[in-house]
PyMOL CGO cylinders between C-alpha atoms (Angstrom):
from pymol import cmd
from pymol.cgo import CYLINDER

trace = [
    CYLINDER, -5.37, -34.28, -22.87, -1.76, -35.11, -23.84, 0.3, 1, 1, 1, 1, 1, 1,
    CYLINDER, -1.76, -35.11, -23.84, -2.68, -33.84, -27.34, 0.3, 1, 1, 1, 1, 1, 1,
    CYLINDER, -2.68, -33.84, -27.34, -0.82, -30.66, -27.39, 0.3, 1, 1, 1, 1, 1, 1,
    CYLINDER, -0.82, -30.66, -27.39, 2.62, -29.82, -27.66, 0.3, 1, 1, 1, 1, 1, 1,
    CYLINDER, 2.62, -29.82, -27.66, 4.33, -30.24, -24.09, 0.3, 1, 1, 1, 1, 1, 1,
    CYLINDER, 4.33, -30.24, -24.09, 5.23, -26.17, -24.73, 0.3, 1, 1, 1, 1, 1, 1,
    CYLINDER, 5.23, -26.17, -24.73, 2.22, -24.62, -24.69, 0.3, 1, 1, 1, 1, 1, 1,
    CYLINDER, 2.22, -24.62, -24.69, 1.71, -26.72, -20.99, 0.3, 1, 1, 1, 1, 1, 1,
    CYLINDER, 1.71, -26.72, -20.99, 4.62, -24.77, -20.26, 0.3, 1, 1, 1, 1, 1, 1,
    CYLINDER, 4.62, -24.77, -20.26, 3.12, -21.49, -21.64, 0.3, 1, 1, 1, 1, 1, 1,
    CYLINDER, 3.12, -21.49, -21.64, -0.30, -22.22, -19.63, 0.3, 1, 1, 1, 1, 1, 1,
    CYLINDER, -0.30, -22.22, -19.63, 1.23, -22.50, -16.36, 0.3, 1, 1, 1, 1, 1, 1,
    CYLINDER, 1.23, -22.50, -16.36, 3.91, -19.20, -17.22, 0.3, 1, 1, 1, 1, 1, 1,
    CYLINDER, 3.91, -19.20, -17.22, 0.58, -17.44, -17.76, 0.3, 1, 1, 1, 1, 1, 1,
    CYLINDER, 0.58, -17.44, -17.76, -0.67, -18.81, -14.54, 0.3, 1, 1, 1, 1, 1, 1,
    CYLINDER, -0.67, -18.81, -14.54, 1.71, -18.37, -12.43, 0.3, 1, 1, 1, 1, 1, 1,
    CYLINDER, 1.71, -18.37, -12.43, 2.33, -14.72, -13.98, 0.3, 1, 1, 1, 1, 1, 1,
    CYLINDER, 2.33, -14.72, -13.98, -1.24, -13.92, -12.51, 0.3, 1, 1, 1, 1, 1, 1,
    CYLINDER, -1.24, -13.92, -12.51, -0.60, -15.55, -8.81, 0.3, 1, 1, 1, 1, 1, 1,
    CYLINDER, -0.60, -15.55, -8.81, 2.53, -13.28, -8.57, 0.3, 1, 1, 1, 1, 1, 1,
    CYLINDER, 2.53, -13.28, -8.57, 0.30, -10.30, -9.91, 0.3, 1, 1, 1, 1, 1, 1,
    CYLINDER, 0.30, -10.30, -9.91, -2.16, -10.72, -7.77, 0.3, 1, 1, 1, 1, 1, 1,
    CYLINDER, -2.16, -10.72, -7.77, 0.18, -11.29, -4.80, 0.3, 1, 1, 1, 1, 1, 1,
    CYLINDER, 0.18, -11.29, -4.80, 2.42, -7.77, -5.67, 0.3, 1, 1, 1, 1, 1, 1,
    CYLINDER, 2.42, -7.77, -5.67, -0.58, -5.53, -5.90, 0.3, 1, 1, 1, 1, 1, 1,
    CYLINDER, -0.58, -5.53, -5.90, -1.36, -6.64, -2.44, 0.3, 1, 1, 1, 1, 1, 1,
    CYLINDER, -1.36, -6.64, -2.44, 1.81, -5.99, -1.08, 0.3, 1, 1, 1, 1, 1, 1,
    CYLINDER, 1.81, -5.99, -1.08, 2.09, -3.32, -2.48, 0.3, 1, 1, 1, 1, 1, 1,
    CYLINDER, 2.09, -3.32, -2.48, -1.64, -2.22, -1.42, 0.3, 1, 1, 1, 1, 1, 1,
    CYLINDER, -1.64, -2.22, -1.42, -0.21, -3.10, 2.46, 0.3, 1, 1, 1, 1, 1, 1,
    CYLINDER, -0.21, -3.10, 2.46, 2.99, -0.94, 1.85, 0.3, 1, 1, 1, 1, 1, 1,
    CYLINDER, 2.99, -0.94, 1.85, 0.66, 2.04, 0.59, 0.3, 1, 1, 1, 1, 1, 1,
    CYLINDER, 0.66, 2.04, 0.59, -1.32, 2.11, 3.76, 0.3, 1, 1, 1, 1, 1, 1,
    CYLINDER, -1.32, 2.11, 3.76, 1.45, 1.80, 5.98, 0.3, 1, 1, 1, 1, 1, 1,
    CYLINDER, 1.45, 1.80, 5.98, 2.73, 4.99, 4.19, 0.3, 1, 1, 1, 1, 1, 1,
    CYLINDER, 2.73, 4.99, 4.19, -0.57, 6.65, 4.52, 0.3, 1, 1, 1, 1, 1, 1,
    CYLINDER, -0.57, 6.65, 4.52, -1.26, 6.10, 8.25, 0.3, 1, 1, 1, 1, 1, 1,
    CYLINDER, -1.26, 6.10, 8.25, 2.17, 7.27, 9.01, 0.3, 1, 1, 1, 1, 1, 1,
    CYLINDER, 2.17, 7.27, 9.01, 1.89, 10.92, 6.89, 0.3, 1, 1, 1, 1, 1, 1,
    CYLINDER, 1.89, 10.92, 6.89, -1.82, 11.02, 8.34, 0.3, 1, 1, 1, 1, 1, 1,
    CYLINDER, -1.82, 11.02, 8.34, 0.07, 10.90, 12.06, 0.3, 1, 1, 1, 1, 1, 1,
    CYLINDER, 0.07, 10.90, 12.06, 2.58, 13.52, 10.82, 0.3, 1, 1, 1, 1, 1, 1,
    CYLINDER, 2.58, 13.52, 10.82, -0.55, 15.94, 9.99, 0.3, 1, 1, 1, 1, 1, 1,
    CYLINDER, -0.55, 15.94, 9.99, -2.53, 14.93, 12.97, 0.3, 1, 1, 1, 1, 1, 1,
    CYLINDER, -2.53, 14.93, 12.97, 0.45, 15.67, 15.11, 0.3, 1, 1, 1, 1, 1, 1,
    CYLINDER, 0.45, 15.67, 15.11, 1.16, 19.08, 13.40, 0.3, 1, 1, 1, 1, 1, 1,
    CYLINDER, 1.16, 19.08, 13.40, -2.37, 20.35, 13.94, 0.3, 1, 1, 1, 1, 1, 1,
    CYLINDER, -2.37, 20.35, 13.94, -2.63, 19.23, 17.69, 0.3, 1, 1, 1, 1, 1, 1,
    CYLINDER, -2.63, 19.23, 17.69, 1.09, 21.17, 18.15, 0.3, 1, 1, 1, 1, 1, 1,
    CYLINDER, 1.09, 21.17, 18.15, -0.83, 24.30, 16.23, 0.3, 1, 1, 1, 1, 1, 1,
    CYLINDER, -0.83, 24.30, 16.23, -4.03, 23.83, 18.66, 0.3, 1, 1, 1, 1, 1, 1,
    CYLINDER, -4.03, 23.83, 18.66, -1.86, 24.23, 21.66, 0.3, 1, 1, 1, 1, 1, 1,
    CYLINDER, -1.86, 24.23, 21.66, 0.41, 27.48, 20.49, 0.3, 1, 1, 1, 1, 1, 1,
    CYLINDER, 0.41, 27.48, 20.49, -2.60, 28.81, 19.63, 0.3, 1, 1, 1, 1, 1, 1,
    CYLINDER, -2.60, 28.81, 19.63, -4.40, 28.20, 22.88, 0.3, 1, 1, 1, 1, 1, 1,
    CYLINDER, -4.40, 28.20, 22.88, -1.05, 29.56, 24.29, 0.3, 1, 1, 1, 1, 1, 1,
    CYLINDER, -1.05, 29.56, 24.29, -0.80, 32.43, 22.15, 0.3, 1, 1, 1, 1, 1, 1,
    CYLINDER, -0.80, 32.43, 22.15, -4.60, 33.39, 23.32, 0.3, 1, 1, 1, 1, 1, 1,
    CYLINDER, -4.60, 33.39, 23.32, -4.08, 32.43, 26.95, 0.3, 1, 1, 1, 1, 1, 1,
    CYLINDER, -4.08, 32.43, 26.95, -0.96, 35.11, 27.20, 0.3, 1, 1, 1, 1, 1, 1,
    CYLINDER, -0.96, 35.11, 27.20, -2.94, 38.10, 25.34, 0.3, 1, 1, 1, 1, 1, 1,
]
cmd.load_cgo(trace, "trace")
């Protein structure tokens, strides 16, 4: 097991680790994405229910 160079040990566990912190961004960054969805989806849901009600205005006044 000691056979190899103690380098590439050091390359093995760079190439390891590399993947854990891959991994662990594109989840974040997954979590950070919905966030941002949910809140622009509220924004739209909001600006159709304030269109529902001028227009139910609009139609109540004619």
């Amino acid at each position: 097991m000691f056979s190899l160079p103690w380098w590439i040990y050091l390359v093995v566990a760079g190439i390891i680790f590399s993947g854990y912190m891959t991994v662990r961004t594109a989840a974040k960054e997954r979590e950070i994405d919905e966030a941002f969805i949910e809140k622009e989806g509220e924004i739209y849901m909001e600006r159709i229910r304030k269109e529902r009600e001028r227009r139910q205005r609009e139609a109540k006044s004619l």
